[in-house]
C-alpha positions, -999 to 999 in steps of 0.1 A, spaced: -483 -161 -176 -521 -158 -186 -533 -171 -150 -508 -156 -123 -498 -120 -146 -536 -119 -161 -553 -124 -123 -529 -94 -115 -534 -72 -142 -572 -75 -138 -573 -71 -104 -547 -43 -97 -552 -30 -130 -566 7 -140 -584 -5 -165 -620 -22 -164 -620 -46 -192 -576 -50 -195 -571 -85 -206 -535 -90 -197 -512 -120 -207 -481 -130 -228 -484 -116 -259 -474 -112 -299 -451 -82 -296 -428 -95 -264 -423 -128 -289 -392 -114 -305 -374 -100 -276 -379 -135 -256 -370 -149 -282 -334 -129 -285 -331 -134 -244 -336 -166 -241 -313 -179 -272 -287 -152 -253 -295 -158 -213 -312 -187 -211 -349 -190 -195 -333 -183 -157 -315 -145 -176 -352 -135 -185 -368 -146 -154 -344 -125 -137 -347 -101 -165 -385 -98 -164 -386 -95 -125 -368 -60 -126 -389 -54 -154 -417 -54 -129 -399 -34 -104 -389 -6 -131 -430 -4 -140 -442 2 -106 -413 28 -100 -433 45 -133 -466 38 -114 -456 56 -83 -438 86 -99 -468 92 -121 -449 88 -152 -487 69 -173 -499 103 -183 -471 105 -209 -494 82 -229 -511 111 -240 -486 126 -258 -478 99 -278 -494 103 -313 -524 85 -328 -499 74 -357 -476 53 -330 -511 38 -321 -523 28 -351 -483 16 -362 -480 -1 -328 -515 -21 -333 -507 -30 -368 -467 -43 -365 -485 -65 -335 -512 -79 -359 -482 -83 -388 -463 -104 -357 -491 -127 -351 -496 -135 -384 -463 -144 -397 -460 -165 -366 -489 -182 -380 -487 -188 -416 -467 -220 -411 -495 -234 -390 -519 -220 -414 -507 -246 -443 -493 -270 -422 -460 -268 -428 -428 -287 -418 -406 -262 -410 -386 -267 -379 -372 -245 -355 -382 -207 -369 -365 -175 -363 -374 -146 -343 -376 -115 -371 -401 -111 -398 -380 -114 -426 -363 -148 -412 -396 -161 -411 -411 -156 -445 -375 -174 -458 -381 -203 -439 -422 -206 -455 -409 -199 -490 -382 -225 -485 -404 -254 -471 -439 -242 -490 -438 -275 -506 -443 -291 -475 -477 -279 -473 -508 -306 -453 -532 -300 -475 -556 -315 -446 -542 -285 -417 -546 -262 -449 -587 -273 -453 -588 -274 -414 -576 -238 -410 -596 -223 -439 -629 -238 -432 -622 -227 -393 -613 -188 -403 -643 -189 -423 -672 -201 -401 -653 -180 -376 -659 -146 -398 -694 -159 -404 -702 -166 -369 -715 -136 -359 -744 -136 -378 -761 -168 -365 -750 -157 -330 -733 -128 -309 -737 -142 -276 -715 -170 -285 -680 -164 -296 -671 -184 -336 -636 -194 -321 -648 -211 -294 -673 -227 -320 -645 -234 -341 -622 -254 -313 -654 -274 -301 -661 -285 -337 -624 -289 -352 -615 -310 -327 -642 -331 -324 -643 -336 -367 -604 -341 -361 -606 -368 -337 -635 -387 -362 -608 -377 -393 -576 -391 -375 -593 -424 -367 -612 -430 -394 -590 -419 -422 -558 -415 -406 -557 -378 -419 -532 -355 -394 -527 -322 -381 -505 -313 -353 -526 -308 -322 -511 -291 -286 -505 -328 -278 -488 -342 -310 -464 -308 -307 -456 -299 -270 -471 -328 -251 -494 -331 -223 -503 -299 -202 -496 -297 -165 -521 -305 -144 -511 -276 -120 -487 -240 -114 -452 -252 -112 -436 -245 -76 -425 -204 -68 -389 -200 -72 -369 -167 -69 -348 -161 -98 -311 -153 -98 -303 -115 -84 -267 -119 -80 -246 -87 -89 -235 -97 -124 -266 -114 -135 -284 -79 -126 -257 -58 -144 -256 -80 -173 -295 -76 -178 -306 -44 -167 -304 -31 -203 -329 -59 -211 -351 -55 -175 -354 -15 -197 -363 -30 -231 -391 -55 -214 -403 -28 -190 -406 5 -219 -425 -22 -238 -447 -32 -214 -458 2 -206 -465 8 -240 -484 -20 -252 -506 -21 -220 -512 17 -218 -520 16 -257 -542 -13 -251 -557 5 -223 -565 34 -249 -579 17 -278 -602 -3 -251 -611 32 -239 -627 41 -271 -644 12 -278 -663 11 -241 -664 51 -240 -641 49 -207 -610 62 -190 -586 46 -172 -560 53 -146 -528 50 -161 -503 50 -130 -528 25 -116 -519 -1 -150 -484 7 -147 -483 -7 -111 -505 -36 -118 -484 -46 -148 -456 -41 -124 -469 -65 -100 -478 -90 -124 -444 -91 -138 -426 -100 -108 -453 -123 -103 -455 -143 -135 -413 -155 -136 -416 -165 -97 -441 -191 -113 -420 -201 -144 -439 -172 -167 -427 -146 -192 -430 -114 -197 -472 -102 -194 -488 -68 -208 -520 -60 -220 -532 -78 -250 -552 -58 -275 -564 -83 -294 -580 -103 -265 -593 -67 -244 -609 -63 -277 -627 -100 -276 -635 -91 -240 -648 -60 -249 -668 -75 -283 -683 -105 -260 -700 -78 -232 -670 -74 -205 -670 -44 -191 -657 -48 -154 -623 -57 -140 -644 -91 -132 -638 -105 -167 -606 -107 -165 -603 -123 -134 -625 -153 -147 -603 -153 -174 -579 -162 -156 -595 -185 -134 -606 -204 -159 -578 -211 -178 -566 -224 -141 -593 -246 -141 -589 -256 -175 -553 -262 -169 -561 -283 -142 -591 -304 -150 -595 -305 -188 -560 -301 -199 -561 -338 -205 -586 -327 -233 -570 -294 -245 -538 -317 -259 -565 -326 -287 
């Protein structure tokens, strides 16, 4: 989803510094699709998604962003940053938790109950990470903390794991190794009753898309002093959802919190997204054997 819908939305996009890519507020409704249609229901699902957001590129329908007011922005940006962080909490203090719900309130059950379990070593880990991360910035602002951070933590885990047998789940120890290249292009399933079934669905994933990406566009426009095309984002978000399921993705937007990280670490042209997404291709491809740990 980052490589093939963020190469898309950075190189068709209407904005210059867009950073497009899966993203904290589509995590609930793929969640809900995919316990209810199954992986192939939102691939097919996310395709006329794509279809439905260039139809609102071409008939000019972007400008409507305007009208939408600053309120919904600043609600929007906040309920995204209140997703990410529940999602993160069990992580955070290393709990046990198993398989977690898709809503906020489902969530914050499931830490309560299993608080006990907390890894006091993933706690120390995450706090001493957040911190040098916030502190960062003034040593250097040419380097970005986080990267900092997974350089270090992994390295000091590595020395921690084999020395005093301390653990922490790493990408490896959770989901297993990473693919060493894009899974083969297949054309999901666009029978008559899978389309009926899911148009409703193609609407939520589409509306949503054009929010969060024109929004994101927005807030990226006042931090850079810019102005971006809005029909032109539509059709590039279009494009790069019919793209992304074709390669076994989900649905792709514009991600505020990473535009912003372009926008904080000097990207200004369309450019930085593109080697974003290159690299991570690369990455993906050469170092993944690394990125497990």
């Amino acid at each position: 989803t980052a490589i093939i819908a963020g190469f898309c939305i950075s190189f068709f996009g209407g904005s210059k510094v867009q950073i497009g890519g899966p993203t904290g507020a589509f995590a609930v409704i793929v969640f809900g699709v995919v316990q209810e249609f199954g992986f192939a229901g939102l691939a097919t699902a996310t395709v006329m998604a794509g279809i439905l957001l260039i139809l609102l590129g071409v008939f000019k329908m972007g400008g409507l962003v305007k009208f939408i007011p600053y309120t919904i922005v600043t609600g929007f940006t906040a309920g995204i940053a209140v997703t990410i962080f529940t999602g993160q909490i069990g992580d955070f203090f290393g709990l046990t938790t198993g398989e977690m719900p898709g809503d906020f309130i489902g969530k914050i059950g499931v830490y309560a109950k299993t608080f006990g379990t907390i890894n006091w070593y993933s706690f120390g880990m995450a706090l001493i990470s957040l911190i040098v991360i916030f502190v960062w910035p003034k040593v250097s602002k040419k380097i970005p903390g986080s990267l900092i951070v997974i350089i270090l933590a992994t390295l000091l885990n590595l020395v921690f794991s084999h020395f005093f047998g301390w653990h922490t789940d790493t990408i490896g120890s959770r989901y297993g190794e990473i693919p060493s290249a894009l899974p083969a292009p297949t054309l999901p399933d666009f029978s008559i009753s899978s389309i009926t079934k899911l148009f409703p669905t193609a609407i939520s994933i589409a509306v949503l898309a054009a929010i969060e990406s024109l929004l994101s566009a927005v807030v990226a426009d006042g931090m850079i002093g810019s102005k971006h095309d809005s029909n032109t984002e539509l059709v590039a978000q279009g494009i790069a959802n019919i793209a992304s399921p074709l390669f076994g993705g989900i649905p792709a937007t514009g991600a505020i919190a990473r535009t912003a990280t372009n926008i904080k670490n000097g990207g200004r042209t369309p450019i930085a997204g593109i080697i974003h997404a290159v690299v991570l291709m690369l990455i993906m491809m050469l170092l993944g054997k690394y990125a497990v740990y």
